[in-house]
N, C-alpha and C positions, 0 to 999 in steps of 0.2 A: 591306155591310161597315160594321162601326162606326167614329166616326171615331178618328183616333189625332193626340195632340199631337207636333209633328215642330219647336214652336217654337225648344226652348232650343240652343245655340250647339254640344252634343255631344249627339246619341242614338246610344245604344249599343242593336243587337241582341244578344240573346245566347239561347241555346237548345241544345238534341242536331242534330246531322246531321240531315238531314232534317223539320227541325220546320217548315220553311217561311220563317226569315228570311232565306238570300240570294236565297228565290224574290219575296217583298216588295220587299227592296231593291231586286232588276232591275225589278218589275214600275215603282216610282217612276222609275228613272234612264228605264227607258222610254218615262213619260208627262211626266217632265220634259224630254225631248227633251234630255237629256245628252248631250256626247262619250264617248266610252269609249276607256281607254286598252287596247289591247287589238290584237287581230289581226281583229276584223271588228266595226263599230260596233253597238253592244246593238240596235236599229234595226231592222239587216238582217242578225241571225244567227237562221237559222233552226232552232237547238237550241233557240232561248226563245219559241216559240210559246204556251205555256199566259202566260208573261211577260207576252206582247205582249197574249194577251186580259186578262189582269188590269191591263194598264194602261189600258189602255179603262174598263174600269171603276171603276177611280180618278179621284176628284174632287180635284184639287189645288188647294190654299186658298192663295195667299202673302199676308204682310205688305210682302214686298218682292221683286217678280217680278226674278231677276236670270238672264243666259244663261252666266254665267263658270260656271266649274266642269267635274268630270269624275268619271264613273264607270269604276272600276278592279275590279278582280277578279282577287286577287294569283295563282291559278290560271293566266292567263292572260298574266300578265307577261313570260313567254319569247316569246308571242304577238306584243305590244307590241315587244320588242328586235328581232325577226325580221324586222316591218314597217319599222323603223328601219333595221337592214340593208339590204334590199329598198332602200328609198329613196336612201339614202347610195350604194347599188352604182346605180342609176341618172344621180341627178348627177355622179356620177367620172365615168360612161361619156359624159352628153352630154358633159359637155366637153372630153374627150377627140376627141368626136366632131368638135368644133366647132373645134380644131384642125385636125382634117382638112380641114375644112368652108371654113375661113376660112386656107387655106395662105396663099394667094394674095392675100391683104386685107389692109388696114392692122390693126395693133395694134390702132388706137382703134375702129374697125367690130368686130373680135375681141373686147374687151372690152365694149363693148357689148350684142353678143351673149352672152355667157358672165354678163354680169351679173346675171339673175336666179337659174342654179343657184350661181354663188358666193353669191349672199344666204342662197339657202337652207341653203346646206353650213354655211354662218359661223353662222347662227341654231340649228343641229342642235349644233354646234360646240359656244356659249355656252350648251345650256340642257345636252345631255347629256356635253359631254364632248370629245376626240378621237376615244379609242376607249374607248366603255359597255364592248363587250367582255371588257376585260381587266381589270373591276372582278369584285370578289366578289357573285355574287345579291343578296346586305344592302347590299351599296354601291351597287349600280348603285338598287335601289330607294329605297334613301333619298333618293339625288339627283335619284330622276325629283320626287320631293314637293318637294322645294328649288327645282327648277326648275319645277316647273308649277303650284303653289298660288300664286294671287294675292289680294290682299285682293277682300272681297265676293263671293267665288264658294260654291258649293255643291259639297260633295266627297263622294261616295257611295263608302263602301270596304269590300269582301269579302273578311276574313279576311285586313285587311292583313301581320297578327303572322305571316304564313305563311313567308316566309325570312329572317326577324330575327330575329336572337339578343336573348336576354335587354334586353342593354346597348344593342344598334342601336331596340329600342321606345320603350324610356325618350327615345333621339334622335328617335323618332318624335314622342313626347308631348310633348317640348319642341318640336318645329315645331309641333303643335297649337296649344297654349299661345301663341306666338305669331301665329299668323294670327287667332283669333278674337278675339285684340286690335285685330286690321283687317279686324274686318266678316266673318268668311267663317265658314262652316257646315258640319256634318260629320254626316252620316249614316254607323254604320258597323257592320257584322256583325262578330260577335269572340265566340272561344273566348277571349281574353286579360286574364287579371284584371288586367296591368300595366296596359292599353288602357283595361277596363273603370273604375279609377278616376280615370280623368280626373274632376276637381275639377267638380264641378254638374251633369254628365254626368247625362242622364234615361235608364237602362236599362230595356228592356222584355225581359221572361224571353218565349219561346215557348213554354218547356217545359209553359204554363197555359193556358188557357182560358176567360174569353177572355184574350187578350196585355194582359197591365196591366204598369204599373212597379213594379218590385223595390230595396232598397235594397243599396247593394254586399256590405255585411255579410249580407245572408240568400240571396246568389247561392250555389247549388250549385258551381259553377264555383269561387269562392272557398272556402268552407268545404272541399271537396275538397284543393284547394292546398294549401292551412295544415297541415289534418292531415297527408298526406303530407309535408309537409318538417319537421314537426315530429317525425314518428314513420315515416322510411318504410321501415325494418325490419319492422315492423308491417303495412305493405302487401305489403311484398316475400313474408314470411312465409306471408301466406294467400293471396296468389297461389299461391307454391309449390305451398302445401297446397290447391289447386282451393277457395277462398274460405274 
């Protein structure tokens, strides 16, 4: 495999379905030994077996070997909430347990005891929320980025633009904008021309052969865009009329 520049502060993938960039992406979050935000860690899911062997076979170069970061995969984001549930209904229940547990016991042996899952429920608390639930999909995602991007980490993202409106990406792009002002990096797969002109952003097209970089202006993705909102009567038309 040839090598590919993964330097600058935003690489954007961009390409058709199937062209192979979220197969890349995972295959790196894989040999970067990533967290994944998600329902089963990139790791040890085993839908991504072709993944796992292309990350074997990736040779990962750093300038500055760092373990922050996470790999997300907006497909899988209900995944992620559900494991959050999961979790959050388990500490309700010890403690409720530990109630039982500790009828009979001082307060301060009670507390004690209960101390660890109250740490954890208070820290689920302060990054997502009370209740994530009763946010809108675009809300509950923005805030997981609010709460989980710390400076100097490495952020792998697959088709983040996937339950953001127009106006929640643009909120997207300004947390970008701000973290790589503190160190951190973003690798990210994207149909999204708003996404895709992040300011100095290196886009690589897949739609080519081999994968080189593209300038925002000559992305198919964009040029599509423009026309249709420029003219999409015009689209609509020869739709109608079978092209």
């Amino acid at each position: 495999m040839p090598s590919l520049d993964l330097s600058a502060r935003v690489t954007c993938f961009v390409g058709e379905n199937g062209s192979g960039k979220s197969t890349l992406l995972e295959g790196i979050a894989a040999a970067a030994a990533l967290p994944t935000v998600g329902a089963t860690e990139v790791g040890r899911d085993g839908t991504l077996e072709a993944q796992h062997r292309l990350a074997k076979a990736l040779r990962l170069t750093w300038s500055k070997r760092t373990h922050r970061g996470f790999f997300l995969r907006a497909e899988d984001f209900f995944g992620f909430q559900r494991r959050l549930a999961v979790e959050r209904q388990e500490l309700e229940q010890r403690l409720l347990d530990l109630d039982d547990e500790y009828r009979d016991r001082s307060s301060y042996a009670k507390g004690l005891a209960a101390g660890p899952a109250r740490a954890s429920l208070g820290d689920m608390e302060r990054r997502y929320g009370r209740d994530p639930d009763a946010r809108s999909h675009g809300q509950a995602f923005l805030n997981l980025f609010q709460s989980r991007f710390v400076p100097g980490g490495l952020y792998l993202l697959d088709e983040p633009e996937a339950p953001l409106s127009p106006q929640n990406q643009l909120g997207l792009l300004a947390i970008l904008l701000d973290l790589i002002e503190r160190d951190a990096q973003f690798i990210i797969a994207t149909h999204s021309p708003i996404l895709l002109a992040f300011p100095g952003a290196t886009i690589y097209s897949f739609d080519r052969l081999p994968i080189a970089p593209v300038a925002y202006a000559d992305l198919d993705h964009v040029a599509l865009t423009r026309a249709f909102l420029n003219d999409p009567q015009t689209y609509l038309r020869r739709l109608r009329d079978g092209g």
